[in-house]
N, CA, C and O atoms as a GROMACS GRO file, in nm:
protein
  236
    1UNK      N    1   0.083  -0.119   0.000
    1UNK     CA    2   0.000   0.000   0.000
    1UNK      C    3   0.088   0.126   0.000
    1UNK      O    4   0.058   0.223  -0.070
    2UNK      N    5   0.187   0.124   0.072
    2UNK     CA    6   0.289   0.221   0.039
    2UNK      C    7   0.338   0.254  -0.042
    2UNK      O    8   0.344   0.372  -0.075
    3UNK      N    9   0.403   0.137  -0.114
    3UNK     CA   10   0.432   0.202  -0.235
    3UNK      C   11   0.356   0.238  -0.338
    3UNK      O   12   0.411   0.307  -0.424
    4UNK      N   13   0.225   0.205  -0.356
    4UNK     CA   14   0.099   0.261  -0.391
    4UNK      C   15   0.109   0.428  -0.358
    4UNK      O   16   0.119   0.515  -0.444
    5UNK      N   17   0.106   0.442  -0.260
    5UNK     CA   18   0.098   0.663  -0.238
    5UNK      C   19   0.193   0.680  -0.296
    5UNK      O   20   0.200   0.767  -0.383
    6UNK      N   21   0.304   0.592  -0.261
    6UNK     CA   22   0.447   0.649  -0.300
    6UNK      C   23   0.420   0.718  -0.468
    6UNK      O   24   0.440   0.838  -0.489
    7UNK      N   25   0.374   0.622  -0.578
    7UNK     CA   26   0.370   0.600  -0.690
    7UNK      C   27   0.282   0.741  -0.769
    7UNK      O   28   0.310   0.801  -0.873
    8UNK      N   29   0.127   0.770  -0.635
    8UNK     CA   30   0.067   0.844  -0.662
    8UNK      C   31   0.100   0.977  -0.626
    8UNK      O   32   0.055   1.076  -0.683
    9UNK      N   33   0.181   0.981  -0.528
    9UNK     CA   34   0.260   1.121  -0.502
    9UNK      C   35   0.333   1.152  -0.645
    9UNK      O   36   0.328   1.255  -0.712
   10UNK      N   37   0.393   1.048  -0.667
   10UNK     CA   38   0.544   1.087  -0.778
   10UNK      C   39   0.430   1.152  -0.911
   10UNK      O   40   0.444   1.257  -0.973
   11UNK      N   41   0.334   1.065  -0.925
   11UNK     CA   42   0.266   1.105  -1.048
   11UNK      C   43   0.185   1.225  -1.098
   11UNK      O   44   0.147   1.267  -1.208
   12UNK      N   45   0.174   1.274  -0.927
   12UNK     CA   46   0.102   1.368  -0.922
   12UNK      C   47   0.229   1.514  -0.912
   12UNK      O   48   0.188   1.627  -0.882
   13UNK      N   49   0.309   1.501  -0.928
   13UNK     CA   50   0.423   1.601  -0.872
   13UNK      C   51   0.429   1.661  -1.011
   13UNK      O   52   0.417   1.784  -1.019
   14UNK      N   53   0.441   1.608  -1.097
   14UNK     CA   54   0.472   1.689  -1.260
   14UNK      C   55   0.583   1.668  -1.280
   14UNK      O   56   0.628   1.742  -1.368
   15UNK      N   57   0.652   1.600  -1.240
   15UNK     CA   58   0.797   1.628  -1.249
   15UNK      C   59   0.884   1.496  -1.316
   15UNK      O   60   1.007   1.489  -1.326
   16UNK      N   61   0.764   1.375  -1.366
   16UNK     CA   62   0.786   1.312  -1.399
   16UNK      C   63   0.810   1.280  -1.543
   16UNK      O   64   0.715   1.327  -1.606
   17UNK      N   65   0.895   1.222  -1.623
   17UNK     CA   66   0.897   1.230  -1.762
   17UNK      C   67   0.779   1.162  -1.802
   17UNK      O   68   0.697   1.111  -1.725
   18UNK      N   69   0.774   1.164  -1.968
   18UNK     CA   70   0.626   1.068  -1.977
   18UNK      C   71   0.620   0.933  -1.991
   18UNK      O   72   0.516   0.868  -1.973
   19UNK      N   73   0.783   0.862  -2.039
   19UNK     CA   74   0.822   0.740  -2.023
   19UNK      C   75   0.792   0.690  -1.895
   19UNK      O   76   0.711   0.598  -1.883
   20UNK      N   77   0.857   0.748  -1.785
   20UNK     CA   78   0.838   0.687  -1.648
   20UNK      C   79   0.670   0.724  -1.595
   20UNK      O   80   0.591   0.650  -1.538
   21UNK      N   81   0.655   0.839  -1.630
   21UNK     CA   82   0.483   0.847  -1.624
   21UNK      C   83   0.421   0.672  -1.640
   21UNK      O   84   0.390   0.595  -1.549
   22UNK      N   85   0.418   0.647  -1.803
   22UNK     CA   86   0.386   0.538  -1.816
   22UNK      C   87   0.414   0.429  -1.743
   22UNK      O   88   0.330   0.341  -1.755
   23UNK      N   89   0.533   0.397  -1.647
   23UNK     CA   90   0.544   0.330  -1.636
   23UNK      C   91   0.582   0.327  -1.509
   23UNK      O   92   0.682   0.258  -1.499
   24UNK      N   93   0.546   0.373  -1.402
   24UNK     CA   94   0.439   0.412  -1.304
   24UNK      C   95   0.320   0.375  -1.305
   24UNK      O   96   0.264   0.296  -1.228
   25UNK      N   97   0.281   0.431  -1.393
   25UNK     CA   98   0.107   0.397  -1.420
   25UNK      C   99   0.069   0.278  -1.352
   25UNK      O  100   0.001   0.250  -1.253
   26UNK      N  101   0.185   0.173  -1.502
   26UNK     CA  102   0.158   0.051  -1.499
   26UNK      C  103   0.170  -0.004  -1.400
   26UNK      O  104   0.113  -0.111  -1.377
   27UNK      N  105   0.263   0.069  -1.299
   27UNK     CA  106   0.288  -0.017  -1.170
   27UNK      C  107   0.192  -0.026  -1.093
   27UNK      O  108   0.151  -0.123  -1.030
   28UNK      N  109   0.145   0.107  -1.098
   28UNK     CA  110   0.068   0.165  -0.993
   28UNK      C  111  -0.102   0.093  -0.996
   28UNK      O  112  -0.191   0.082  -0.912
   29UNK      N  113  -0.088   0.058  -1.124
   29UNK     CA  114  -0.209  -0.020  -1.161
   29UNK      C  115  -0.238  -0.192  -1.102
   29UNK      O  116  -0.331  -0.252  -1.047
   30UNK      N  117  -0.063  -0.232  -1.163
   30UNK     CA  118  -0.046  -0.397  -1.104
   30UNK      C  119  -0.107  -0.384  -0.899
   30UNK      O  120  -0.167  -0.457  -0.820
   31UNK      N  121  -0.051  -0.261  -0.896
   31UNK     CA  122  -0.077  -0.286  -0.721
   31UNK      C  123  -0.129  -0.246  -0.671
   31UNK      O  124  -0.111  -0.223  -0.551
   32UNK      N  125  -0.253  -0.206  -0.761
   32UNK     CA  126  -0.394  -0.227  -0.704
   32UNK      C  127  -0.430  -0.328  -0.737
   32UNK      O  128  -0.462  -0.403  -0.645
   33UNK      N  129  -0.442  -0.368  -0.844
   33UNK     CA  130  -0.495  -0.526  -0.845
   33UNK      C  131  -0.480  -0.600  -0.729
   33UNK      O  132  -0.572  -0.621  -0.650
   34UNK      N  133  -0.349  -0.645  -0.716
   34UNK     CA  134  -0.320  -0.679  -0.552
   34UNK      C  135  -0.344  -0.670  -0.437
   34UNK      O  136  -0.362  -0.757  -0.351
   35UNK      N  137  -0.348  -0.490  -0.432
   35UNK     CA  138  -0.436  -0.490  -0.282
   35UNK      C  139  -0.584  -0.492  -0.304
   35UNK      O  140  -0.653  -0.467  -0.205
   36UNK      N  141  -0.642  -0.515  -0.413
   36UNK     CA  142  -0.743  -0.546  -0.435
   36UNK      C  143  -0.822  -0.702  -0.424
   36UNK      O  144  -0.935  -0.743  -0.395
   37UNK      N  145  -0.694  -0.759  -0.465
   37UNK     CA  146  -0.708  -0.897  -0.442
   37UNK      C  147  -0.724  -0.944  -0.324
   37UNK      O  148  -0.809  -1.024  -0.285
   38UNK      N  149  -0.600  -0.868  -0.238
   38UNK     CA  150  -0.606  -0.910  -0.063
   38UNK      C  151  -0.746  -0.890   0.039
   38UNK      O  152  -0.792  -0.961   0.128
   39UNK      N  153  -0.801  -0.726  -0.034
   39UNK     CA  154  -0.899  -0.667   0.031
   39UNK      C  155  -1.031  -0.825   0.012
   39UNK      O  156  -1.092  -0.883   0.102
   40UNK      N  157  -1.034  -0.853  -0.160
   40UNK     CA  158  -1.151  -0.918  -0.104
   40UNK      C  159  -1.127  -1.083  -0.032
   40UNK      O  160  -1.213  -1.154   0.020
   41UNK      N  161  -1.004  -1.106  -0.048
   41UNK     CA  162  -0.991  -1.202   0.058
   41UNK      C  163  -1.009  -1.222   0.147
   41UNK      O  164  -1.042  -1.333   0.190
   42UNK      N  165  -0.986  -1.067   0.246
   42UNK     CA  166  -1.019  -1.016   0.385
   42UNK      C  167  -1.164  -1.045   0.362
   42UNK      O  168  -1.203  -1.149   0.414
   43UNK      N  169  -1.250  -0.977   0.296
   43UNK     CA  170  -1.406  -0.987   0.324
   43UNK      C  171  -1.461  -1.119   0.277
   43UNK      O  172  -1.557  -1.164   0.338
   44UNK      N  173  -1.428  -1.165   0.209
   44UNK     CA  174  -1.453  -1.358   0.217
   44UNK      C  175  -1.440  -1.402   0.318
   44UNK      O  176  -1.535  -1.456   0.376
   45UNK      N  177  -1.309  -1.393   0.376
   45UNK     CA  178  -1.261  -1.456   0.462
   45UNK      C  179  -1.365  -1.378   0.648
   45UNK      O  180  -1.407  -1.452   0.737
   46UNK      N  181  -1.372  -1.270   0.650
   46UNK     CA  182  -1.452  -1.229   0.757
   46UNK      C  183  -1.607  -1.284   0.734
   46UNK      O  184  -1.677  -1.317   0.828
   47UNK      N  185  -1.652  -1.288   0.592
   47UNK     CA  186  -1.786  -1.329   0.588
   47UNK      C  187  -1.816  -1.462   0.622
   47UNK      O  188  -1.924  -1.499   0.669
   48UNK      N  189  -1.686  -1.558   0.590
   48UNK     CA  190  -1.711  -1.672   0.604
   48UNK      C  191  -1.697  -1.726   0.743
   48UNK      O  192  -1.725  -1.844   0.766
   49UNK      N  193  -1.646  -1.628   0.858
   49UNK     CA  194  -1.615  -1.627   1.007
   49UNK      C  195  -1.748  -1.616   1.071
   49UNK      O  196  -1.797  -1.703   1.143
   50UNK      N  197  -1.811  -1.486   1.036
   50UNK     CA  198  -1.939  -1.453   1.024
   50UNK      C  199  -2.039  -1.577   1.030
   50UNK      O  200  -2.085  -1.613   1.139
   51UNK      N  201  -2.077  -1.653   0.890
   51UNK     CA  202  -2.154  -1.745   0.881
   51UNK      C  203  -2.146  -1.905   1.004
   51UNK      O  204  -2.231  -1.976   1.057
   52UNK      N  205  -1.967  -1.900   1.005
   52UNK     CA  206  -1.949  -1.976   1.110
   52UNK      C  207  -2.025  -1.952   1.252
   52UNK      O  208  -2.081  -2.037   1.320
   53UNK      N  209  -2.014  -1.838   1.273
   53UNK     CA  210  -2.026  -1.807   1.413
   53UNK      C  211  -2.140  -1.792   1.416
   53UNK      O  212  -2.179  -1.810   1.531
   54UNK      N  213  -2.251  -1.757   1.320
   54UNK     CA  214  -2.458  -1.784   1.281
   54UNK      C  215  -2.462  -1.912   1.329
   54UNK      O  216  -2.550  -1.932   1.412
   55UNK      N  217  -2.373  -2.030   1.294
   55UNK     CA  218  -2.444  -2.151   1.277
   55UNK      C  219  -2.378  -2.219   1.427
   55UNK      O  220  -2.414  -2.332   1.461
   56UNK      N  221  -2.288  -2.147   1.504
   56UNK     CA  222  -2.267  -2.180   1.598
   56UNK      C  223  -2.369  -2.141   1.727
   56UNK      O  224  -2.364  -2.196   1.837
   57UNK      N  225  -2.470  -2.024   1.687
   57UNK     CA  226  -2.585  -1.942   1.790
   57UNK      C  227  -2.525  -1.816   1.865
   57UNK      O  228  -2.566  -1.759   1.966
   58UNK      N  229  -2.368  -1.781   1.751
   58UNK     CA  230  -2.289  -1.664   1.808
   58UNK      C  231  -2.337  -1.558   1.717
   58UNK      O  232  -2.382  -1.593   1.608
   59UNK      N  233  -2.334  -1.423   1.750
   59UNK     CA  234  -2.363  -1.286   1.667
   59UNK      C  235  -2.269  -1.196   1.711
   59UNK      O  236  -2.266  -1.082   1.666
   0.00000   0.00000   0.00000
């Protein structure tokens, strides 16, 4: 996730050429996917704690 701001600071500064612009981007893109990936793992993974704990008579 850090290096995520990191990526969006740099891009947002102007100061970047447009080669590395691009390719930034791209990074900045791969790692969201990723923490995107993790995020819905987290909420699978809490929903499916969730359902456990319904069928146990826990809330």
């Amino acid at each position: 996730m850090k290096k995520l701001e990191q990526l969006v600071e740099s891009l947002e500064s102007g100061t970047v050429s447009l080669d590395d612009l691009v390719t930034k981007y791209e990074e900045g893109m791969r790692l969201l996917k990723s923490c995107q990936g993790s995020l819905q793992a987290a909420e699978l993974r809490i929903e499916q704690l969730g359902k456990r704990n319904e069928g146990n008579g826990q809330s």
